[in-house]
PDB file of N, CA, C and O in Angstrom:
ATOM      1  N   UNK A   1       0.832  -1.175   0.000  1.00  0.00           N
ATOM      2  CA  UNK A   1       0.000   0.000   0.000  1.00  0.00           C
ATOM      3  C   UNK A   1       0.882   1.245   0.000  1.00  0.00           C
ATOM      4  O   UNK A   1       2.005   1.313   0.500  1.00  0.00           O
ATOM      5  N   UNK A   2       0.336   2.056  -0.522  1.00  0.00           N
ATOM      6  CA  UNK A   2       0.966   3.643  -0.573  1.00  0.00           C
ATOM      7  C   UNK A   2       1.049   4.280   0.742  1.00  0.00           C
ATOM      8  O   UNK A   2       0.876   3.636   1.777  1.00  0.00           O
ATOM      9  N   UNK A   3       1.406   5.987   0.715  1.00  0.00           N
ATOM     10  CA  UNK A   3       1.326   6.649   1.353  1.00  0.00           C
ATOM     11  C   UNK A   3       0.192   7.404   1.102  1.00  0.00           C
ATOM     12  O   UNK A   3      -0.242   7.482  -0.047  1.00  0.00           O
ATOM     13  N   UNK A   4      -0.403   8.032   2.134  1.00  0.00           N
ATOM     14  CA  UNK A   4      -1.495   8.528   2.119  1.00  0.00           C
ATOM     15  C   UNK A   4      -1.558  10.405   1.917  1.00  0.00           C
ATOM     16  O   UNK A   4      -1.542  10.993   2.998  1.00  0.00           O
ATOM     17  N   UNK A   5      -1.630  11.397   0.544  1.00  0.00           N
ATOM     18  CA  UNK A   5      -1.397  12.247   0.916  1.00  0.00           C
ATOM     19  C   UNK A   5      -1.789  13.159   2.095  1.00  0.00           C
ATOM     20  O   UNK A   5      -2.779  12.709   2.673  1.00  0.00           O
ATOM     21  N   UNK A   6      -1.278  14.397   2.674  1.00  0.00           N
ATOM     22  CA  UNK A   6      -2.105  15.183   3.184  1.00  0.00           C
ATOM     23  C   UNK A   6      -3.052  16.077   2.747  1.00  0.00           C
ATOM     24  O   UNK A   6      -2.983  16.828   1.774  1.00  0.00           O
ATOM     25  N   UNK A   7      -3.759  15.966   3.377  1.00  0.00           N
ATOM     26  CA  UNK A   7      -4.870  17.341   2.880  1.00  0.00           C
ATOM     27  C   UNK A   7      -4.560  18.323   2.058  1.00  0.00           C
ATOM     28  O   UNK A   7      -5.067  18.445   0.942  1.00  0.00           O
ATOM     29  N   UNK A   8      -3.642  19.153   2.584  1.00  0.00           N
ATOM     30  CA  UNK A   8      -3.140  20.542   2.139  1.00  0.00           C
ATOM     31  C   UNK A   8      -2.541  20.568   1.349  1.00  0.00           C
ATOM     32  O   UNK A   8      -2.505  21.623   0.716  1.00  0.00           O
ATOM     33  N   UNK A   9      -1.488  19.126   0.790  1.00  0.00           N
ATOM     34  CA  UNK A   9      -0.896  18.912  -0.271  1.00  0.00           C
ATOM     35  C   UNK A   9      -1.531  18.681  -1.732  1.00  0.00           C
ATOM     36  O   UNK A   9      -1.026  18.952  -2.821  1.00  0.00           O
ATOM     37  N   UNK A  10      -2.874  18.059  -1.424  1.00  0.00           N
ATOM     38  CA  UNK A  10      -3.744  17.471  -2.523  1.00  0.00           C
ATOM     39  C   UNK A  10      -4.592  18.967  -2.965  1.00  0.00           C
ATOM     40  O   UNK A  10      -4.942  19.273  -4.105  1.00  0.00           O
ATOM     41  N   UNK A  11      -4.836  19.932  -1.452  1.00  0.00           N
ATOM     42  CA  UNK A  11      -5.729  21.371  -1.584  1.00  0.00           C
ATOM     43  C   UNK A  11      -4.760  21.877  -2.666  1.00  0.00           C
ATOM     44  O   UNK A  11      -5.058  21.714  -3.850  1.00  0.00           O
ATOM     45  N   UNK A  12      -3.346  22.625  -2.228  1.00  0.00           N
ATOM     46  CA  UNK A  12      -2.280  23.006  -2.919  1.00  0.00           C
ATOM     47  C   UNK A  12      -2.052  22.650  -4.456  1.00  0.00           C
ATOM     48  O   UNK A  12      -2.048  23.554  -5.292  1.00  0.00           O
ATOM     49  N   UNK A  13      -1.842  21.177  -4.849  1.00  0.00           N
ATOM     50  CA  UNK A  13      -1.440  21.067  -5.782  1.00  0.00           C
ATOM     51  C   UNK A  13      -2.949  21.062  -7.033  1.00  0.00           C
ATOM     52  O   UNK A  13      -2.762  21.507  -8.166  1.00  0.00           O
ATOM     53  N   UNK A  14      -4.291  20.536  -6.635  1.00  0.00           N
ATOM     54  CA  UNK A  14      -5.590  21.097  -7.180  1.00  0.00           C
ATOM     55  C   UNK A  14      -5.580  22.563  -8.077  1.00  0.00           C
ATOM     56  O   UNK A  14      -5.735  22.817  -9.271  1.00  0.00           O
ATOM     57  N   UNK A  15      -5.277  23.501  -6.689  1.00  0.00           N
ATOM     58  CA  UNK A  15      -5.366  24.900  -7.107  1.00  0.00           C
ATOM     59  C   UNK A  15      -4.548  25.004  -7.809  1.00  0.00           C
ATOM     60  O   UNK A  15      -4.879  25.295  -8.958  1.00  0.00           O
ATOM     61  N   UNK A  16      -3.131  24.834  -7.528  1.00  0.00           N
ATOM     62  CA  UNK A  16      -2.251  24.698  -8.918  1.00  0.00           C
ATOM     63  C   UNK A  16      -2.314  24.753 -10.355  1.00  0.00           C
ATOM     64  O   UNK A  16      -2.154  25.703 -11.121  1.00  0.00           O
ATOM     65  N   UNK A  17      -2.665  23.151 -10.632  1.00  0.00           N
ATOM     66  CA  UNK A  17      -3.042  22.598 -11.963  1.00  0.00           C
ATOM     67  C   UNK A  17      -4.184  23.760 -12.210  1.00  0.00           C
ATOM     68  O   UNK A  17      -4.002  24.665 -13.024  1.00  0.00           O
ATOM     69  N   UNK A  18      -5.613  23.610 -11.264  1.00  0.00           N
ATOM     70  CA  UNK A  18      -6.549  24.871 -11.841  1.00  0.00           C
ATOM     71  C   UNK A  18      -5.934  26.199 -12.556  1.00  0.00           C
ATOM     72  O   UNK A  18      -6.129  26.434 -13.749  1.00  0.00           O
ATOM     73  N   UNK A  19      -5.155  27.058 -11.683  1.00  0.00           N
ATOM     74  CA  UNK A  19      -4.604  28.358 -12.266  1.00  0.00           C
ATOM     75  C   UNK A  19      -3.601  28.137 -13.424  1.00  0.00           C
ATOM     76  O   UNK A  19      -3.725  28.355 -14.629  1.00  0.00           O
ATOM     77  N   UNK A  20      -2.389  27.553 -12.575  1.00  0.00           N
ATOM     78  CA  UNK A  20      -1.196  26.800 -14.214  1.00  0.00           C
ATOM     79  C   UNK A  20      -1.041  25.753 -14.862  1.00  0.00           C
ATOM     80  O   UNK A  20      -0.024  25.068 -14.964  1.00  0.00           O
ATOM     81  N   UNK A  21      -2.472  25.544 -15.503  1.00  0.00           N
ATOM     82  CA  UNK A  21      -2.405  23.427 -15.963  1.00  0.00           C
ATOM     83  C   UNK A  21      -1.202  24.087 -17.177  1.00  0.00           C
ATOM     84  O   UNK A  21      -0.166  23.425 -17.248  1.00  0.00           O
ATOM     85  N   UNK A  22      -1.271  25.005 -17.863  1.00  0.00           N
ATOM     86  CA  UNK A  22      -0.114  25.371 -19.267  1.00  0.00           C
ATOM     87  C   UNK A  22       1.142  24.775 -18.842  1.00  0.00           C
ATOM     88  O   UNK A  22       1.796  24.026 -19.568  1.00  0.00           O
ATOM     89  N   UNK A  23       1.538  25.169 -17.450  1.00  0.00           N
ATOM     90  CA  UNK A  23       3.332  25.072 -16.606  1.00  0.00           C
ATOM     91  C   UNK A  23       3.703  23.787 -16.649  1.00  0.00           C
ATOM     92  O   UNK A  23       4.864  23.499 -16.937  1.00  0.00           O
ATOM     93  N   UNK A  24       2.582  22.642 -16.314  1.00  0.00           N
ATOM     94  CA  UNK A  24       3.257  21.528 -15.440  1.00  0.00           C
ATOM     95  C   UNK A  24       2.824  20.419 -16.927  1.00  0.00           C
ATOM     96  O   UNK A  24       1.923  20.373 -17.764  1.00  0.00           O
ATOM     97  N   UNK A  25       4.144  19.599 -16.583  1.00  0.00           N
ATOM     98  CA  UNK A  25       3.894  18.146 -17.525  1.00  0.00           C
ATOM     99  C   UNK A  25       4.337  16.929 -16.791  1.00  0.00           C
ATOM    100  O   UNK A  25       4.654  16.778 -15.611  1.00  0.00           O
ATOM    101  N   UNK A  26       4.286  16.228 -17.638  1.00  0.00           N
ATOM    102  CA  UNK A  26       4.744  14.782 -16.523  1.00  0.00           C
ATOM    103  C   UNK A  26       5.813  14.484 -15.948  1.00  0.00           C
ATOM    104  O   UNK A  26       5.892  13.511 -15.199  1.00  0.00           O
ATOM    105  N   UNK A  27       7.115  15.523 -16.288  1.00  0.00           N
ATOM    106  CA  UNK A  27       8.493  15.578 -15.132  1.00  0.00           C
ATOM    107  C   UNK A  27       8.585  16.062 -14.347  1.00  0.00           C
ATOM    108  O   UNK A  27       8.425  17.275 -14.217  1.00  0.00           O
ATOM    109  N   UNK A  28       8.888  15.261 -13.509  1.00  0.00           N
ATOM    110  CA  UNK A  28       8.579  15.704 -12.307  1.00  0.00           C
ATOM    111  C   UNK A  28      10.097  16.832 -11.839  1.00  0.00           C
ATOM    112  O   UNK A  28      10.044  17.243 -10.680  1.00  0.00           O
ATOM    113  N   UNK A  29      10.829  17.102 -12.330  1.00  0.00           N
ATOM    114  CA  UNK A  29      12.180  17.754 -12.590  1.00  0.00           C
ATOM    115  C   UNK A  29      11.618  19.193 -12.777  1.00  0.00           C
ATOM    116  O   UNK A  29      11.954  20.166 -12.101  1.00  0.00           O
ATOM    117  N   UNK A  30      10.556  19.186 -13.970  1.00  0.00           N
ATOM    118  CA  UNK A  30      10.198  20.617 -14.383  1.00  0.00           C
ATOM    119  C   UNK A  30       9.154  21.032 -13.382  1.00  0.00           C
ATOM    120  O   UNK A  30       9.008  22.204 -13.035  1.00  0.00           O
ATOM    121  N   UNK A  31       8.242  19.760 -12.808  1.00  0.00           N
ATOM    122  CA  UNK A  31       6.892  20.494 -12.096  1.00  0.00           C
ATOM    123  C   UNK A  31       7.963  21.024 -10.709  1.00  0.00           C
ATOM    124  O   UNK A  31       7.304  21.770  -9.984  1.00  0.00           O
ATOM    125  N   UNK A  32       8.605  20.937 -10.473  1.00  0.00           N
ATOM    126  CA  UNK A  32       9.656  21.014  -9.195  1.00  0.00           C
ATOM    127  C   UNK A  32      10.014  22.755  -9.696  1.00  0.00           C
ATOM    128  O   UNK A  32       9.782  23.813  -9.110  1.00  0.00           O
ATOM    129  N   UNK A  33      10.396  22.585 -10.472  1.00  0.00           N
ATOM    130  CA  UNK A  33      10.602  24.229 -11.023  1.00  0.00           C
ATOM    131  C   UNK A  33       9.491  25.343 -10.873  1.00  0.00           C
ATOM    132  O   UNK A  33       9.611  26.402 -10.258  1.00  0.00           O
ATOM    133  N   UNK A  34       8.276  24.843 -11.630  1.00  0.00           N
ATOM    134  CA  UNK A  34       7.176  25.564 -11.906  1.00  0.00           C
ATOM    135  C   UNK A  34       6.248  25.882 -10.339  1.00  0.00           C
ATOM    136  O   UNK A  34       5.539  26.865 -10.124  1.00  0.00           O
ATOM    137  N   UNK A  35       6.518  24.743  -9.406  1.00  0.00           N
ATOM    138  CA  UNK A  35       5.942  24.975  -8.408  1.00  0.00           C
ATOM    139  C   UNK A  35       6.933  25.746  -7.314  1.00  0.00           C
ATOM    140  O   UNK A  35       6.606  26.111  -6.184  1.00  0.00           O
ATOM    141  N   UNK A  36       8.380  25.911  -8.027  1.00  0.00           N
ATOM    142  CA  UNK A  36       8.412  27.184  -7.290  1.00  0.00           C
ATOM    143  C   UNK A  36       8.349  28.312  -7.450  1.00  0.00           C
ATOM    144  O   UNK A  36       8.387  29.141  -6.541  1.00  0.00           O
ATOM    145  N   UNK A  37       8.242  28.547  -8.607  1.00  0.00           N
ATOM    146  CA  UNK A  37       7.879  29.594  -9.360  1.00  0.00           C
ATOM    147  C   UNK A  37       6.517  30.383  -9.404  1.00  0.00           C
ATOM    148  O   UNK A  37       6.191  31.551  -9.618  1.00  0.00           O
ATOM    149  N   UNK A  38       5.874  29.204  -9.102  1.00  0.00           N
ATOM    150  CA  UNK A  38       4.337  29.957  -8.684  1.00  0.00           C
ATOM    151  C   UNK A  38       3.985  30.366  -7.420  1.00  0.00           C
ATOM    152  O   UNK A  38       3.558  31.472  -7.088  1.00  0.00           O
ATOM    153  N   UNK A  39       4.229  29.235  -6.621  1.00  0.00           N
ATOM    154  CA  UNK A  39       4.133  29.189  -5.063  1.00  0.00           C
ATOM    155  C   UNK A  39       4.814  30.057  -4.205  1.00  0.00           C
ATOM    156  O   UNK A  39       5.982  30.251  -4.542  1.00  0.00           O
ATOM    157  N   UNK A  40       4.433  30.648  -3.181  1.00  0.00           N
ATOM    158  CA  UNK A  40       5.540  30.221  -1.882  1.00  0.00           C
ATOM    159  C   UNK A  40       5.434  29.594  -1.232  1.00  0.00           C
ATOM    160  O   UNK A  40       4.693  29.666  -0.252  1.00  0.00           O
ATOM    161  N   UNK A  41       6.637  28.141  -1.752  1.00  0.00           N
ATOM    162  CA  UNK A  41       6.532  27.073  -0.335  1.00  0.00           C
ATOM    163  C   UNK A  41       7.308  27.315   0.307  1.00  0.00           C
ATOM    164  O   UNK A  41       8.240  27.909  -0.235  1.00  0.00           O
ATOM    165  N   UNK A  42       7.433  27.050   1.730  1.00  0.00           N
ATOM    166  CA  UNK A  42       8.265  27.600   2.752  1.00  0.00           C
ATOM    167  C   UNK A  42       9.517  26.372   3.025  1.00  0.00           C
ATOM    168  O   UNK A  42      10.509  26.463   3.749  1.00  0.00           O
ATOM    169  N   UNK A  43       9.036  25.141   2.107  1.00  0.00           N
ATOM    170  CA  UNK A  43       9.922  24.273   2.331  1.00  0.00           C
ATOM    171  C   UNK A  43      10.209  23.599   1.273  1.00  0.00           C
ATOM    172  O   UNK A  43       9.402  23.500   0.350  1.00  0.00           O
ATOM    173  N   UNK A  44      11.792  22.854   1.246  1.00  0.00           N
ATOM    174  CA  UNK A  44      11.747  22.338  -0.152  1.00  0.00           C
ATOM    175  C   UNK A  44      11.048  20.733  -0.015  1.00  0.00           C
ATOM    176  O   UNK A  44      10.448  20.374  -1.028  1.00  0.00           O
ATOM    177  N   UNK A  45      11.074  19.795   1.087  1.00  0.00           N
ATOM    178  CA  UNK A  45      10.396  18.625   1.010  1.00  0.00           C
ATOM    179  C   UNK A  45       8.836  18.568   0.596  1.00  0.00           C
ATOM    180  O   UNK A  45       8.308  17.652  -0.034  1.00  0.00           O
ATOM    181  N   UNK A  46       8.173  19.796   1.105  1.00  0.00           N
ATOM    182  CA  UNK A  46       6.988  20.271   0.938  1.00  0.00           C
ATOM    183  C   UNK A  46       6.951  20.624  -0.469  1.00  0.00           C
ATOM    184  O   UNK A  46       6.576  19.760  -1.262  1.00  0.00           O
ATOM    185  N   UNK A  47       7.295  21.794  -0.902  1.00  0.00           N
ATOM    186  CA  UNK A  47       7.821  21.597  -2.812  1.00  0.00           C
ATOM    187  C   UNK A  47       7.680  20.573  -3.046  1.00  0.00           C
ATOM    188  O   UNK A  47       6.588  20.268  -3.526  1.00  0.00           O
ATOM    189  N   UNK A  48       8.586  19.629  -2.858  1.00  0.00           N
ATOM    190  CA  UNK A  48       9.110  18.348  -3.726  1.00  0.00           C
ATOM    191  C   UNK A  48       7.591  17.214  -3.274  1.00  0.00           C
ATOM    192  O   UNK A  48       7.298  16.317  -4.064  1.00  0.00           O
ATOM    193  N   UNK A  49       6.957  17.362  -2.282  1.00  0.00           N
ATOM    194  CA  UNK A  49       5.195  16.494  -2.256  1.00  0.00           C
ATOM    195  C   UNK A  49       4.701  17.631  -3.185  1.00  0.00           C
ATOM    196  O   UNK A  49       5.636  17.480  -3.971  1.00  0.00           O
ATOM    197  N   UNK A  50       4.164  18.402  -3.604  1.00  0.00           N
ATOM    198  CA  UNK A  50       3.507  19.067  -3.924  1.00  0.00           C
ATOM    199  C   UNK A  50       3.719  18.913  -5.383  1.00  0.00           C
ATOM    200  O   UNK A  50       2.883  18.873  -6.285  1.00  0.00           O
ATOM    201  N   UNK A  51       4.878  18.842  -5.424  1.00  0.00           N
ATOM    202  CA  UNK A  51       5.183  18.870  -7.237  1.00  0.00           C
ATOM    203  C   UNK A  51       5.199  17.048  -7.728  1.00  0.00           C
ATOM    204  O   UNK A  51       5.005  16.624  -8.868  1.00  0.00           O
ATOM    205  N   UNK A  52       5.419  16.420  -6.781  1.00  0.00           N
ATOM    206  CA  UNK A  52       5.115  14.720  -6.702  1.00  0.00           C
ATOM    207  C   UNK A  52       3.484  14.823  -7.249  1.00  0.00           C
ATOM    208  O   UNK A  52       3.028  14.424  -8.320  1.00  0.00           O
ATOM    209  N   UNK A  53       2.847  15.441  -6.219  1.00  0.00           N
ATOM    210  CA  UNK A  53       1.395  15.072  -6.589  1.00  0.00           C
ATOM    211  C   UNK A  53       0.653  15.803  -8.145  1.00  0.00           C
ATOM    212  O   UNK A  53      -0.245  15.491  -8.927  1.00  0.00           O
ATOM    213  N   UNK A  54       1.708  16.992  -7.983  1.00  0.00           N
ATOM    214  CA  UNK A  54       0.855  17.566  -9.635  1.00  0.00           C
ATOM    215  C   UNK A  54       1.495  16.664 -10.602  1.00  0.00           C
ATOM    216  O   UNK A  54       0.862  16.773 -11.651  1.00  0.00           O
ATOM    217  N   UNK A  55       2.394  15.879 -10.728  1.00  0.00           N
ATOM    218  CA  UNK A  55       2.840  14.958 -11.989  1.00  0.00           C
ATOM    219  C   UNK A  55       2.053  13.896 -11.601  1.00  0.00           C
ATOM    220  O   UNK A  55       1.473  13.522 -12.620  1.00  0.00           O
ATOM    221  N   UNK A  56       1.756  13.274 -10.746  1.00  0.00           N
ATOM    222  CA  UNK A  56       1.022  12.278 -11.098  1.00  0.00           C
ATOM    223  C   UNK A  56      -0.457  12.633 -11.428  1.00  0.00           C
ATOM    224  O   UNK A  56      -1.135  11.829 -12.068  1.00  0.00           O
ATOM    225  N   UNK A  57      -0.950  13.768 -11.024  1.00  0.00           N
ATOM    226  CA  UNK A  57      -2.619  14.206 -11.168  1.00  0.00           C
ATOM    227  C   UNK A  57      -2.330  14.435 -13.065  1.00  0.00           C
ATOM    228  O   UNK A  57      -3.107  13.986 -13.907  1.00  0.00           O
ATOM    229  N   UNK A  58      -1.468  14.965 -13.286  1.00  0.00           N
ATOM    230  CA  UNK A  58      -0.888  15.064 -15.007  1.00  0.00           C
ATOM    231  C   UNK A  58      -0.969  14.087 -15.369  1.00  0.00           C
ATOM    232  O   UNK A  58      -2.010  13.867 -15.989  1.00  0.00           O
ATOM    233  N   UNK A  59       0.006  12.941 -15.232  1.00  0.00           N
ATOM    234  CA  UNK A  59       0.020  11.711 -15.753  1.00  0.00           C
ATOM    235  C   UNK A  59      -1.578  10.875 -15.983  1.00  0.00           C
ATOM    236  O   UNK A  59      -1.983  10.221 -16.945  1.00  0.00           O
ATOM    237  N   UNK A  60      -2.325  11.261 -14.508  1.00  0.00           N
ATOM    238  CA  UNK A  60      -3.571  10.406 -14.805  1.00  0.00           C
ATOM    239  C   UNK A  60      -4.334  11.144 -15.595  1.00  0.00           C
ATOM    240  O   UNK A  60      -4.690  10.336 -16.452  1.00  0.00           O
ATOM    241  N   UNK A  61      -4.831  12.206 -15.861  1.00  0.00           N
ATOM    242  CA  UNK A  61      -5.330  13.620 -17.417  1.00  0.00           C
ATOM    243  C   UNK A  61      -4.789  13.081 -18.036  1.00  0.00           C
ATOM    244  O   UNK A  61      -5.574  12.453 -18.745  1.00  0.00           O
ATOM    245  N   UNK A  62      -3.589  12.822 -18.341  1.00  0.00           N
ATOM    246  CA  UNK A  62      -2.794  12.830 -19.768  1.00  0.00           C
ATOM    247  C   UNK A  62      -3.268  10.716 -20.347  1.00  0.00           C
ATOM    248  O   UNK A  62      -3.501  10.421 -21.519  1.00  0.00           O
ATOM    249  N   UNK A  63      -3.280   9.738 -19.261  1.00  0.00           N
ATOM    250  CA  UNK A  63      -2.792   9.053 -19.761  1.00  0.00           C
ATOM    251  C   UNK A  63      -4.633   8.116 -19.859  1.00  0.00           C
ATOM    252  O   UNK A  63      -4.747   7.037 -20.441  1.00  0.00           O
TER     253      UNK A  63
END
């Protein structure tokens, strides 16, 4: 079994894709970029869930 996201991570990365679906694609290298670029996250592990969850919410749209 997986990990279970948090709330605020799944709230966060939602609003995301809503405002910049154009930014993010399925690397997770670039969504790491774009979500800091949009955001202020106050942390980079937090970044790095946040930009985890918008590539896979991409991947499942895309695939």
């Amino acid at each position: 079994m997986g990990r279970i996201r948090q709330t605020f991570i799944k709230r966060t990365g939602e609003e995301l894709i809503e405002k910049f679906a154009d930014k993010f694609t399925s690397d997770f290298e670039e969504n790491k970029k774009a979500v800091e670029e949009v955001a202020m996250i106050s942390t980079k592990p937090l970044r790095n869930r946040i930009a985890g969850y918008v590539t896979a919410k991409v991947k499942k749209m895309n695939a």
